[in-house]
N, C-alpha and C positions, 0 to 999 in steps of 0.2 A: 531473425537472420543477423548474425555478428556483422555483417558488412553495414548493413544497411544502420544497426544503433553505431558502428564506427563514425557512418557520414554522420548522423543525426547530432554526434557529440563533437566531433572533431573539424565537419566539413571533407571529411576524405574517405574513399575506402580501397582496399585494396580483392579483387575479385583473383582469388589464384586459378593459376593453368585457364584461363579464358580463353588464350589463342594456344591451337599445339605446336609443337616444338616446330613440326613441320613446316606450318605458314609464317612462324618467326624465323628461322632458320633460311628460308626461301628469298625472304626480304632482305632480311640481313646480308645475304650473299649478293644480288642483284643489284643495292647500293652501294656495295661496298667494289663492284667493278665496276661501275658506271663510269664513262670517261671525266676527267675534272670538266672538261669545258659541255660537258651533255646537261642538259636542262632535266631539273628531276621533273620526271612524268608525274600527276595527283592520282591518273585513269587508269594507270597499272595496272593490270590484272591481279599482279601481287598485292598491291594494295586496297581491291575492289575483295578480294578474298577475303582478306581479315575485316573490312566494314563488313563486309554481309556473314560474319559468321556468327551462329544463331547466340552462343554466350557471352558476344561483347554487344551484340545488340540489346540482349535481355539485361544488361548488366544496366548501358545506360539509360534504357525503359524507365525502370526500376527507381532509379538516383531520378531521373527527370518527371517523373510521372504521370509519362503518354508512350502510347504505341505508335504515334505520327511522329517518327524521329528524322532529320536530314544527317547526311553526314556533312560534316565540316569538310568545306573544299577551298573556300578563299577567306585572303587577310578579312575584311571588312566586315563576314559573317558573326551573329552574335554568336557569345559563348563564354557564359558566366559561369560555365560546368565545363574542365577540360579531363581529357584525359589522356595517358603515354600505356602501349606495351612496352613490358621490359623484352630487352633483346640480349641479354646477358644472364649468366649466374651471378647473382650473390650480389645483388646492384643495389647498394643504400638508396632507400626513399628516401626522399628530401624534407622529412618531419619528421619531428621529434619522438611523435607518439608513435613509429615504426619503426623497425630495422631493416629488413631483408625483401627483396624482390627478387623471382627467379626468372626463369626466360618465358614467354609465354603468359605472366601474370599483369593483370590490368590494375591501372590506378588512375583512379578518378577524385578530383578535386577542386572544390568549389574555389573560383578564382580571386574571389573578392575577398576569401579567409584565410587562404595557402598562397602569400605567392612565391609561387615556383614559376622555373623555365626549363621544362625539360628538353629544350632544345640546347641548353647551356653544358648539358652533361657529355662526360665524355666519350669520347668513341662508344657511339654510335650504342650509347646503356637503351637509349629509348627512342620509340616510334611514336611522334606525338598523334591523338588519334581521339575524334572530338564530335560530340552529336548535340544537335539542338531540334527543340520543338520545333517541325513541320510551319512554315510560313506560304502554301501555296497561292495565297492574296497579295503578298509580296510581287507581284509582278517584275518588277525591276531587277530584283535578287535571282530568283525564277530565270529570268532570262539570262540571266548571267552565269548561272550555273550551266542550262543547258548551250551556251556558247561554247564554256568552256569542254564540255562535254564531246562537242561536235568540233571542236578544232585540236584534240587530242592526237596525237598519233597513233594512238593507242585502242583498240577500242576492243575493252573488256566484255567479258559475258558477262551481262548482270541477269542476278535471278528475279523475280516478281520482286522479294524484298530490297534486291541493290536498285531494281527501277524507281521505288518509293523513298530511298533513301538519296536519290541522287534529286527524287522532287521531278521526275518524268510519266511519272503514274502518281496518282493522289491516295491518301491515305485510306 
């Protein structure tokens, strides 16, 4: 698989059309009305939609090398694999050895070899968007997650896989 000797050589890969147009499109809209002083939601439905959709999960499966994946939801969580949907056409990746990312396409990059900040980028190119091996011994972490879970405003439908990725079901 081309993606996968990309990371193997370069520490990066880029997964095209991961998410569709539609759940990038949807996000994109939703923060971009948020009021300035409204707290961004993590629980968002819109956001719980693109973690649970089956090709960005398989994507970072894959790059990480387990089926037990959490999603990234706070600062503190490990994550020496990051990764951004593009949310634009034609948005330069931030390395050398790529050009082009289009809306909808995933990129993933080993953090200790790429640094990048794709929160640095402009208007609104990228959704940063980030999974790690499964820690459900972590107790302290664990509960932190489901804190923040249950004090959400928001409370998404998760499927069997968002309940495992959020670390409320076990792998």
């Amino acid at each position: 698989m081309r993606e996968m000797e990309c990371w193997k050589q370069y520490g990066f890969a880029l997964f095209p059309r991961a998410v569709t147009h539609f759940y990038a499109l949807r996000y994109l809209l939703w923060v971009k009305e948020l009021p300035v002083d409204q707290p961004y939601d993590i629980h968002h439905q819109y956001l719980w939609d693109i973690r649970m959709h089956e090709p960005v999960y398989e994507a970072f499966s894959e790059i990480l090398g387990t089926t037990a994946l959490w999603a990234h939801l706070c600062p503190g969580e490990p994550a020496a694999v990051k990764g951004g949907i593009c949310l634009q056409q034609s948005v330069q990746v931030p390395v050398k050895q790529w050009s082009i990312a289009n809306i909808g396409d995933l990129f993933i990059y080993n953090a200790e070899e790429c640094r990048i900040d794709l929160d640095a980028m402009p208007d609104y190119s990228w959704l940063p968007l980030t999974y790690f091996p499964a820690a459900p011994d972590n107790r302290s972490l664990l509960k932190e997650r489901l804190r923040s879970w249950k004090a959400s405003p928001h409370q998404a439908y998760l499927s069997a896989r968002g309940h495992k990725l959020l670390g409320s079901e076990r792998w």
